[in-house]
C-alpha positions in Angstrom: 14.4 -13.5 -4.3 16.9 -10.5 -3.6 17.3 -9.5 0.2 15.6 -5.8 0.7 16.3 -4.0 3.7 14.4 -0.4 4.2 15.3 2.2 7.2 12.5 4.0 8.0 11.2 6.3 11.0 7.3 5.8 11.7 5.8 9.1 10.4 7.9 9.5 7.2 5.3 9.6 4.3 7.8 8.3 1.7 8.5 5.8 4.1 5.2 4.7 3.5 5.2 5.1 -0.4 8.5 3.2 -0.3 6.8 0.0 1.5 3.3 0.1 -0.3 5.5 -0.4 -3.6 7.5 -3.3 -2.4 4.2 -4.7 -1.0 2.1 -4.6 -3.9 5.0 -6.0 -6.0 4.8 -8.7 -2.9 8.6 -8.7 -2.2 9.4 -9.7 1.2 11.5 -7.1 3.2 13.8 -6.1 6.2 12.1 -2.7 7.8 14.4 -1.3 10.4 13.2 1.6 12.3 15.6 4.2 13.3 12.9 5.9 15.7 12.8 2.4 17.7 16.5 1.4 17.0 18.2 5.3 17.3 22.1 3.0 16.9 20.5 2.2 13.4 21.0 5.5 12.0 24.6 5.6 12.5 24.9 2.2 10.4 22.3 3.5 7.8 24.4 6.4 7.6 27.4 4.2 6.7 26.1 1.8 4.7 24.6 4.6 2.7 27.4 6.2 1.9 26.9 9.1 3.8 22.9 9.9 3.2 21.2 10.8 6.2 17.5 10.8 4.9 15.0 8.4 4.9 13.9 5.8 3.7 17.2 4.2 3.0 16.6 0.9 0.8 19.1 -1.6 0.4 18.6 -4.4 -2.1 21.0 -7.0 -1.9 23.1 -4.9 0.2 23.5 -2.4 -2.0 22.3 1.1 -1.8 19.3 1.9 -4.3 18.5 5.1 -2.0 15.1 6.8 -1.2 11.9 6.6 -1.9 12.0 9.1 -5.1 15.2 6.5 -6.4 12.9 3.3 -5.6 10.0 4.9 -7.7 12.7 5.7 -10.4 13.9 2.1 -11.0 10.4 0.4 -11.0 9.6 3.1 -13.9 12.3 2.2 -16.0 11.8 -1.2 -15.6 15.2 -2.1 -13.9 13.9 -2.6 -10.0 12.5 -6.3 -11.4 15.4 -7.2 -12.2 17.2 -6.6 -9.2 14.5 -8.2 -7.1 14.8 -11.1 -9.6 18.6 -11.1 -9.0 
């Protein structure tokens, strides 16, 4: 199963969207909290490639982006296969 790593702050509604998908398609996931951990943003930042919203998902260490770019690859079929990967 593919490593997924979401930054999120705790009243970010697509935040929520964001983690209700990756539940309901039961994949285990890394939520790091920039309102508890405010050093986070800094690396999300970074590793982002310079995007400073959130959520910020990472799958496999690579930047899928937000919530709106999550939704996108599960309806063209491609997030499966890079959870699968």
């Amino acid at each position: 199963m593919a490593k997924v790593e979401i930054y999120t702050r705790q009243t970010c509604g697509f935040c929520v969207r964001a983690k209700m998908l990756l539940q309901q398609k039961q994949v285990e996931f890394s939520e790091i909290s920039i309102d508890e951990f405010p050093e986070k943003r800094a690396e999300m930042i970074e590793r982002s490639q310079g995007r400073m919203t959130v959520p910020q998902i990472f799958i496999n260490d690579k930047p899928i982006g937000g919530c709106d770019d999550l939704f996108a690859l599960h309806y063209d079929g491609s997030l499966d296969a890079l959870l699968n990967k």
